[in-house]
C-alpha positions in Angstrom: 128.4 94.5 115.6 129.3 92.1 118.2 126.8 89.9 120.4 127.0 90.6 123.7 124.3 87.9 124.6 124.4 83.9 124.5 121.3 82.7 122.5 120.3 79.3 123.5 117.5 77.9 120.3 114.6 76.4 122.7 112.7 75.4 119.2 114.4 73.2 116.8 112.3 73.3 113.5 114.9 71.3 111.1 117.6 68.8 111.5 119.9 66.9 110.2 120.2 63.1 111.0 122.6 61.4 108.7 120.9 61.3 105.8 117.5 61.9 107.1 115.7 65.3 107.8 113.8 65.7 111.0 111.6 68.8 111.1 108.5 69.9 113.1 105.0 69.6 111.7 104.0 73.1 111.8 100.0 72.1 110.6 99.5 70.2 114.0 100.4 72.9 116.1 99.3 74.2 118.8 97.5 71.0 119.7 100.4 68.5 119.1 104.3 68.9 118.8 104.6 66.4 115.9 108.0 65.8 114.4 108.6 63.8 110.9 111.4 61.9 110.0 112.2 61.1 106.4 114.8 60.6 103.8 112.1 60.6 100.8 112.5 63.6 98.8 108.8 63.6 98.0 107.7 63.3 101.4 110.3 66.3 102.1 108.3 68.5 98.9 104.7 67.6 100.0 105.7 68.8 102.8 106.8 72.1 101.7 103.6 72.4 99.7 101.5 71.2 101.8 102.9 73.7 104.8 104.2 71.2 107.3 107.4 73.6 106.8 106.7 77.0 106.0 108.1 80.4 106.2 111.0 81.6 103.4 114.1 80.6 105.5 112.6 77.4 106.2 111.8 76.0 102.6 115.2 77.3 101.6 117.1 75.7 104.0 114.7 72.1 103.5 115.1 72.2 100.1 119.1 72.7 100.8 118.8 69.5 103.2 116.6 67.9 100.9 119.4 67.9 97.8 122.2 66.6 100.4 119.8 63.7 101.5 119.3 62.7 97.9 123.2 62.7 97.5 123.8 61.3 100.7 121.5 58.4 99.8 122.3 57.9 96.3 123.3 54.7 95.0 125.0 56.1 91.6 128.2 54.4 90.9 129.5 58.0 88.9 129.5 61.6 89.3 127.7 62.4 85.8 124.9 59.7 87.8 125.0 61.7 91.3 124.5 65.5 89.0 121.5 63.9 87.2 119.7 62.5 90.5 120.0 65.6 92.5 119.4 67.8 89.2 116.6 66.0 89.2 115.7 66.5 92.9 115.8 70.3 92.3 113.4 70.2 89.3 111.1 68.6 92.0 112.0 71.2 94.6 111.7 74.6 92.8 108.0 73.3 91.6 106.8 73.2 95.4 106.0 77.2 96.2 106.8 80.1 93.9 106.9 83.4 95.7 109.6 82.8 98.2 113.1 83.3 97.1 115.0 81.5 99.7 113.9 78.3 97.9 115.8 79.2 94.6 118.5 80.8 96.2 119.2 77.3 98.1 118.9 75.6 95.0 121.0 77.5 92.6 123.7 77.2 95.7 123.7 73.8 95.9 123.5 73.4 92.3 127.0 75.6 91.9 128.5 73.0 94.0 127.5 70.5 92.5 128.0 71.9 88.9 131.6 73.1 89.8 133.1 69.8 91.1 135.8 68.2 88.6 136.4 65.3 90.0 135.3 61.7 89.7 134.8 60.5 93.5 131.5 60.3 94.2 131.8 59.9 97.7 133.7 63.2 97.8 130.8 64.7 95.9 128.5 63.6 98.2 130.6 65.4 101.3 130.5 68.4 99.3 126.9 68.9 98.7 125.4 67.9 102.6 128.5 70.3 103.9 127.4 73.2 101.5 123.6 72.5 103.1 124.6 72.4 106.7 126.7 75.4 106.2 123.2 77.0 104.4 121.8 75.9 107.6 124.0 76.7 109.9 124.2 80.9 108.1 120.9 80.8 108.2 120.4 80.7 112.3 123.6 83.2 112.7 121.9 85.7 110.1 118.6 85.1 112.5 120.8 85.7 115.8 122.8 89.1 114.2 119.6 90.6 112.6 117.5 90.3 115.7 119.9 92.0 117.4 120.6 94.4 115.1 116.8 95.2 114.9 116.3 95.4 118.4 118.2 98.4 118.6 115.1 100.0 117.1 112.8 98.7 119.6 112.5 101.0 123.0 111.6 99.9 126.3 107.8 98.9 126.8 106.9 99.0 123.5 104.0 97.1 121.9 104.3 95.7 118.9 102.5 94.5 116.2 103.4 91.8 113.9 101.8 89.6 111.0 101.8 85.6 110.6 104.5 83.3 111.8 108.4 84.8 111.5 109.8 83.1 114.2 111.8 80.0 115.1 109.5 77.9 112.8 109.6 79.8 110.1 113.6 79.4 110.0 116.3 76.8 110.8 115.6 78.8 114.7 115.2 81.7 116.4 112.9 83.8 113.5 113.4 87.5 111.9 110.8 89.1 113.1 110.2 87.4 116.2 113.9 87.0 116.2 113.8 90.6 116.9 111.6 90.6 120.0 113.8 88.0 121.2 116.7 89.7 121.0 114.8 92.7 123.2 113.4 90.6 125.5 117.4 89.1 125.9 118.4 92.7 125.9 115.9 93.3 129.2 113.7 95.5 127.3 109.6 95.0 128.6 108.6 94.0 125.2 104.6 93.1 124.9 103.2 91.8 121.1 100.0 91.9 119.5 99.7 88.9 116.9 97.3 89.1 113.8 95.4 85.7 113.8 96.4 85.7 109.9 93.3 83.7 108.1 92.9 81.6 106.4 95.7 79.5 108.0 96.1 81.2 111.0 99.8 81.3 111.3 99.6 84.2 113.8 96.9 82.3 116.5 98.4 78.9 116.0 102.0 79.2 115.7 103.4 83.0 116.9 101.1 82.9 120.0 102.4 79.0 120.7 105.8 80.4 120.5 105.5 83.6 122.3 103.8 81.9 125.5 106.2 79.3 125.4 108.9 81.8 126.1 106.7 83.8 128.0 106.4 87.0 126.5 103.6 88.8 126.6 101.1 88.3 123.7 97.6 88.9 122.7 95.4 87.8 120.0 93.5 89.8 117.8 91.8 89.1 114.3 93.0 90.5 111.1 90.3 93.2 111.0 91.1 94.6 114.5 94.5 96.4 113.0 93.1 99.7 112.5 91.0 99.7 115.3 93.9 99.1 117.8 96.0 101.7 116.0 93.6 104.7 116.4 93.7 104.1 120.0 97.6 104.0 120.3 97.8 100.6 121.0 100.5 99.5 118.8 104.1 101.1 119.0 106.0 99.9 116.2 105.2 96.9 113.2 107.8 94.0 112.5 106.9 91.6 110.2 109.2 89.1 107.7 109.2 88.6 104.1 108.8 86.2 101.2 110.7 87.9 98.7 112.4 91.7 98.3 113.1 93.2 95.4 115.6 96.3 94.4 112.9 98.4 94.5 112.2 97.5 97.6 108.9 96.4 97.3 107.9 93.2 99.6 106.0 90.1 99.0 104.5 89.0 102.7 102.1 86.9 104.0 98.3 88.4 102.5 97.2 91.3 104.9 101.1 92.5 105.5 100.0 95.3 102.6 97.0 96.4 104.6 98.8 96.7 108.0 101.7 98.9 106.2 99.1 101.6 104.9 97.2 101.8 108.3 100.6 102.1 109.9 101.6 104.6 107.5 98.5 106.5 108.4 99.3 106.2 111.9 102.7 107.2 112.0 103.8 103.8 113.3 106.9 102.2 112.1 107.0 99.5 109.9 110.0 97.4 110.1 110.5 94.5 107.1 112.9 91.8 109.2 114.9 89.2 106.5 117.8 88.2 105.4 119.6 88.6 102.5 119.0 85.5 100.7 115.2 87.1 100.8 116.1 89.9 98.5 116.0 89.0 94.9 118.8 91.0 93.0 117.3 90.1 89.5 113.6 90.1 89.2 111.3 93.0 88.6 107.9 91.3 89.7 106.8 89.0 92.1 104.9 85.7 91.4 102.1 85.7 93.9 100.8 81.8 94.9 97.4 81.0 94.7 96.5 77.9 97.0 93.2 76.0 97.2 90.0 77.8 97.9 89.1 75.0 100.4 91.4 77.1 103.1 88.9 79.9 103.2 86.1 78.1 102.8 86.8 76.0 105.9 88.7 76.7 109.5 91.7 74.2 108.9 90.3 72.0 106.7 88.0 70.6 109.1 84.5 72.7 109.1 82.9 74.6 106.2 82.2 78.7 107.2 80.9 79.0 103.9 78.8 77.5 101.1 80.7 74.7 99.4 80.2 76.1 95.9 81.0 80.0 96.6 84.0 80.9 94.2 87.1 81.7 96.0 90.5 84.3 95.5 93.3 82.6 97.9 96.4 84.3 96.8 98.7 83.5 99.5 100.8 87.3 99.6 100.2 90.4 98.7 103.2 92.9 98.1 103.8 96.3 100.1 105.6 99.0 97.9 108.3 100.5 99.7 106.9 104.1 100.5 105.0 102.6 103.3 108.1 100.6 104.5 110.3 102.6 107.2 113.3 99.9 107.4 114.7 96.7 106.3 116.3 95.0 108.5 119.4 92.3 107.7 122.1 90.5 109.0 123.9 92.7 107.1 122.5 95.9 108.2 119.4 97.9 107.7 118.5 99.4 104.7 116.8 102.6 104.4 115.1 104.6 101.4 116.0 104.4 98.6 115.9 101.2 98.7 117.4 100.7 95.2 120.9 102.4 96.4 120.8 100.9 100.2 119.7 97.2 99.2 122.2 97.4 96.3 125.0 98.0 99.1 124.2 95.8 101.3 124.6 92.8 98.4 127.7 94.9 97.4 126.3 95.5 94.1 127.0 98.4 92.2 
């Protein structure tokens, strides 16, 4: 498929800054554009926990950085030294979140580099290993840029469409999946309009897919989680595009919470419901999904900041849920999309057999 279009990224959520890793603090938006610059590898993982960088593309391609800053940075005299600092760096890493599988796939790259390399200059080493994460980096945007435009092609002129939590620029090293699609049909000249979840309890959707959208202008409204089915019985919503945390074979999903509930009302509906990722989100070897359960403070309060709730209430916070693939109509890749079954079309696009 070739681009016909020249994609300019207006948002910037990582870097790289010789030896340093400059990203955008995603928990201040929309009130403040806040960017952090370290070269601490624990700053870098509290980070990822804590959800200054979010979204499966993005952690992967951090956590990528964050192994070539440690190398970069290293004072180790040998190689043998260098492998046990950065092996050490990953341990750190992989403990940060467990449901998306970008993370580990970025890892285990990096980790083959590193593992694979002979020789004994260090310095070389250290090339190596902050090459193989800008090229991770780099993959990642171009997979972005050739899936949204790949998906687009399933998106008509004046469509509405519905999408769940944050899968744009931010959520990546730029330009998004599932926003990525609307940009690319926005590019294309296709009247696009969106209707973003608000996503509780972090509300990815109001703060960050709605700061995004207007900031591109295209057209967006707001609604809460619970308005879903309410706007689909009155034909309000054309078509569903949201990302993904982790794929399996099967073809079952692992999305933000609420992505399950918005696939069976659109099932219901007859609306289509597109899964937008790439392929380093589709896990060739696992048969479950760990789901992440985060502090109960995030319900209980808006943000952190105000209490909705009694202090003391017991709280479930699991942070995905997982959609089983007979309420999925697509999934869209940089590769192509994949179709049921998913266990023969996702196999093909990894070129497994």
């Amino acid at each position: 498929m070739q681009l016909q279009f020249k994609v300019e990224l207006k948002i910037k959520p990582i870097e790289w800054l010789n030896g340093k890793i400059k990203f955008i603090n995603v928990v201040k938006l929309p009130h403040k554009l806040e960017y952090v610059v370290t070269d601490d590898l624990e700053r870098l993982a509290k980070a990822i926990e804590n959800l200054e960088i979010r979204g499966a593309p993005a952690i992967g391609v951090a956590a990528a950085l964050g192994l070539a800053m440690v190398a970069y940075n290293s004072k180790a005299r040998s190689v043998d030294s260098l492998r046990d600092e950065v092996e050490k760096a990953a341990n750190r890493l992989r403990k940060t979140r467990p449901t998306a599988v970008n993370l580990f796939w970025a890892i285990d790259r990096m980790l083959r580099k590193l593992r694979e390399y002979r020789g004994k200059d260090v310095n070389e080493l250290k090339r190596i290993l902050v090459d193989e994460a800008l090229k991770i980096m780099s993959e990642d945007i171009e997979a972005n840029i050739r899936m949204g435009f790949i998906g687009a092609e399933l998106v008509d002129d004046g469509d509405t469409i519905l999408t769940h939590c944050n899968t744009g620029a931010l959520a990546t090293a730029g330009f998004g999946t599932a926003l990525g699609v609307i940009r690319a049909a926005v590019l294309q000249g296709k009247r696009i309009k969106v209707i973003a979840t608000e996503t509780r309890p972090l509300l990815q959707g109001a703060r960050l897919t709605v700061w995004e959208l207007l900031s591109e202008g295209i057209p967006v409204t707001l609604i809460t989680d619970s308005m879903v089915g309410y706007i689909m019985s009155k034909g309000l919503v054309d078509k569903v595009f949201v990302g993904a945390d982790r794929i399996l074979l099967s073809g079952h999903v692992a999305n933000k919470i609420g992505t399950y509930t918005i696939a069976v009302l659109a099932k219901e509906h007859k609306i289509p419901f597109y899964v937008v990722a790439p392929t380093s989100t589709i896990d060739p070897v696992s048969k479950e999904i760990p789901i992440e359960e985060r502090d109960p403070n995030e319900v209980r309060t808006v943000l952190g900041e105000i209490y909705i709730t009694p202090r003391n209430v017991p709280v479930y916070n699991p942070a995905f849920d997982i959609t089983p693939p007979e309420y999925i109509t697509a999934i869209i890749t940089e590769k192509g999309i994949a179709r049921p079954p998913y266990e023969k079309s996702l196999r093909k696009l990894l070129g497994l057999k």
